[in-house]
N, C-alpha and C positions, 0 to 999 in steps of 0.2 A: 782098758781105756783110762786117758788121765782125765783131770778134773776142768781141765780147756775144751778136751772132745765130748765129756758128758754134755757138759753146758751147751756148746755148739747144737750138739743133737737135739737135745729139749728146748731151746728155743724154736728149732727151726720145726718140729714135731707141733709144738702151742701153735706157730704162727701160720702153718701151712697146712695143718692135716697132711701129710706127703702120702704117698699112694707108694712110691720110693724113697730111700733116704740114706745113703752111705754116706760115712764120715770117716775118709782115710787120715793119720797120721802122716806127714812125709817129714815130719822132722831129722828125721835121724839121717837122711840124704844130703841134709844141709847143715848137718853139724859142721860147728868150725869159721862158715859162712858168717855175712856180715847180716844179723836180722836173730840169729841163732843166742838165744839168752842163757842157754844152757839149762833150761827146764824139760827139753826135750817136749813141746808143744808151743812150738812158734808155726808151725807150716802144715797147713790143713790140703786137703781136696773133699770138695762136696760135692755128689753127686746125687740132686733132688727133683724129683717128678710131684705136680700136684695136678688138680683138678683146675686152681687158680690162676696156673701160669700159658692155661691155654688162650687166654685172651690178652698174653703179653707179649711182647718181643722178647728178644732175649738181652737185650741193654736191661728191660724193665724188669726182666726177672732175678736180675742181679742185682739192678738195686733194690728188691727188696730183700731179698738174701740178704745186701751188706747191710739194710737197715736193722734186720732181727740182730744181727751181729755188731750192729754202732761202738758197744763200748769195748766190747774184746777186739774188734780193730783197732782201736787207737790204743790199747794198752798192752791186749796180752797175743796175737794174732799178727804176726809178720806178713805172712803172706796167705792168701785163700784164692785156689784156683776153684769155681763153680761153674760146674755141668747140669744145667737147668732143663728141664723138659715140662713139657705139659701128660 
């Protein structure tokens, strides 16, 4: 794992207690592309189940996903597809 998908995960780990919690890599799909910085962790998939998100929708459970993630979106994070469950 690089040091964008560590972070990702430990955040999302602190803020959620997750019950599930995958944290795919997809950059290397998107080399080349326009978002692609050549760090090889630009493009994430998050796959996160908690206790929390049973009482959310699923708009809400994303935005608190993008909120644990606020500053690696705006600077190190192109893209993040999130699969949210309760």
């Amino acid at each position: 794992m690089g040091e964008v998908q560590d972070e990702i995960e430990l955040r999302l780990r602190e803020n959620f207690s997750p019950t599930k919690l995958v944290v795919t890599n997809d950059s290397a799909k998107h080399a080349g592309h326009m978002g692609d910085d050549g760090s090889g962790e630009s493009h994430f998939t998050v796959e996160i189940e908690c206790a929390l998100f049973a009482t959310m929708n699923r708009v809400e459970r994303q935005r608190a996903v993008n909120r644990a993630l606020a500053d690696l979106l705006e600077n190190r994070i192109h893209a993040l597809a999130i699969k949210a469950g309760a």
